[in-house]
C-alpha positions in Angstrom: 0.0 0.0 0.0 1.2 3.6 -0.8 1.1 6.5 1.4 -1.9 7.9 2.7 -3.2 11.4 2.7 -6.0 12.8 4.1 -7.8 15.8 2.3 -9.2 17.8 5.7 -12.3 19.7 5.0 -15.6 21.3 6.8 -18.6 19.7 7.3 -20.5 21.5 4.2 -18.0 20.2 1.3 -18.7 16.9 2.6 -21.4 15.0 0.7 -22.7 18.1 -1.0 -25.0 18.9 -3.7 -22.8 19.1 -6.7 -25.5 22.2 -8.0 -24.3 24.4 -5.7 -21.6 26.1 -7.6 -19.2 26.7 -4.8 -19.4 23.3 -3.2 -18.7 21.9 -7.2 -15.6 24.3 -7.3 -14.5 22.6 -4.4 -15.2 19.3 -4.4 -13.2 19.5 -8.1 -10.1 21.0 -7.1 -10.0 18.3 -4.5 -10.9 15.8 -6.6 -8.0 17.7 -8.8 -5.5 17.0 -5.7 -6.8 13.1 -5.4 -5.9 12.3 -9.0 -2.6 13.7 -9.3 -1.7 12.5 -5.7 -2.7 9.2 -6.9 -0.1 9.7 -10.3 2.3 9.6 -7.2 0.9 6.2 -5.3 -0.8 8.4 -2.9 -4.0 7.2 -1.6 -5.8 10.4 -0.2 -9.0 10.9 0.8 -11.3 13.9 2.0 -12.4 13.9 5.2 -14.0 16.3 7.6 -11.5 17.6 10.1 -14.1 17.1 13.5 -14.8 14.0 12.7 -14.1 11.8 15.7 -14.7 8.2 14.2 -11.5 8.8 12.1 -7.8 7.8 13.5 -6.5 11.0 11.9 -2.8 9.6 13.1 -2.9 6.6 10.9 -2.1 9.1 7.7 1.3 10.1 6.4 0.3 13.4 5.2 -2.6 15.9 5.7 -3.4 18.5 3.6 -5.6 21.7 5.2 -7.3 22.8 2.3 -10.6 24.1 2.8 -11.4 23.6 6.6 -13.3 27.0 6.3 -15.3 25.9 9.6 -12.5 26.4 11.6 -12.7 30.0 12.9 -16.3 28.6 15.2 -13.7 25.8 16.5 -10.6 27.8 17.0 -8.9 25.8 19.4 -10.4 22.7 18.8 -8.8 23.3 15.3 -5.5 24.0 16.5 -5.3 21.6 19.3 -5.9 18.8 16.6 -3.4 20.7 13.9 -0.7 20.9 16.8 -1.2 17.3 17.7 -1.5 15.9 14.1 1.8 17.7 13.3 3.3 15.5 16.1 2.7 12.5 14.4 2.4 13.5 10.7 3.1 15.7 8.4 0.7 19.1 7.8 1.1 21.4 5.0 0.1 24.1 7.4 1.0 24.9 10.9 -1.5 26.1 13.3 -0.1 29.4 13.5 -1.8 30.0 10.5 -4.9 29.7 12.2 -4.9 30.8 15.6 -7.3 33.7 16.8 -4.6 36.4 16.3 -3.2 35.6 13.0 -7.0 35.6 12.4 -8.3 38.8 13.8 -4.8 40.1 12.3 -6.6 39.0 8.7 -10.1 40.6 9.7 -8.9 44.0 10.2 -7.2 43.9 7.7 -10.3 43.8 5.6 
C-alpha cells in the first residue's frame, strides 16, 4: 500500500449537492488534488476535520485545504493541527490559524 493522505475539510464540502456552484468548485479541485496525488501512489481521501470516528494519526500526510469551519472551532482546530503535526506531516501549521493571526486577517479587511 502507498502512502496515505487525508484531504481535511468542513462539514459542508462533505457529501454536497454538486448544484451548488461553490461546493462543485470545491469538491473539483480536490478531486484535482486526489488524482494527481494518486499519479504519485498516494492514496488520499477527504475527510471532515471534526470527525471523531477517524484515526487521523494513521495518515502520512494531511493536507488543510478548505477547513473554512474552523474559525467557530478555533482551538479545537489547533489543538488537533498541533497534535497531528506530532505525528504527521501538515502542509500548514496552526499558526496560520490561531485567533490572532486571524483577527490580524479581519482587520485587515
Amino acid at each position: 500500500m502507498g502512502k496515505q493522505l487525508y484531504i481535511l475539510t468542513d462539514k459542508d464540502h462533505i457529501g454536497v449537492d454538486l448544484d451548488q456552484q461553490l461546493a462543485a468548485n470545491v469538491l473539483l479541485e480536490e478531486q484535482l488534488r486526489i488524482d494527481a496525488f494518486a499519479k504519485y501512489g498516494i492514496q488520499s481521501k477527504r475527510i471532515y476535520w471534526r470527525d471523531n470516528t477517524i484515526d487521523f494519526y494513521i495518515a502520512d500526510m494531511a493536507l488543510v485545504p478548505s477547513t473554512w469551519d474552523y474559525i467557530w472551532h478555533i482551538d479545537e482546530f489547533c489543538a488537533k493541527m498541533r497534535s497531528l503535526q506530532k505525528k504527521t506531516v501538515v502542509n500548514q501549521s496552526c499558526s496560520a490559524y490561531d485567533m490572532e493571526s486571524t483577527q490580524r486577517l479581519f482587520k485587515a479587511f
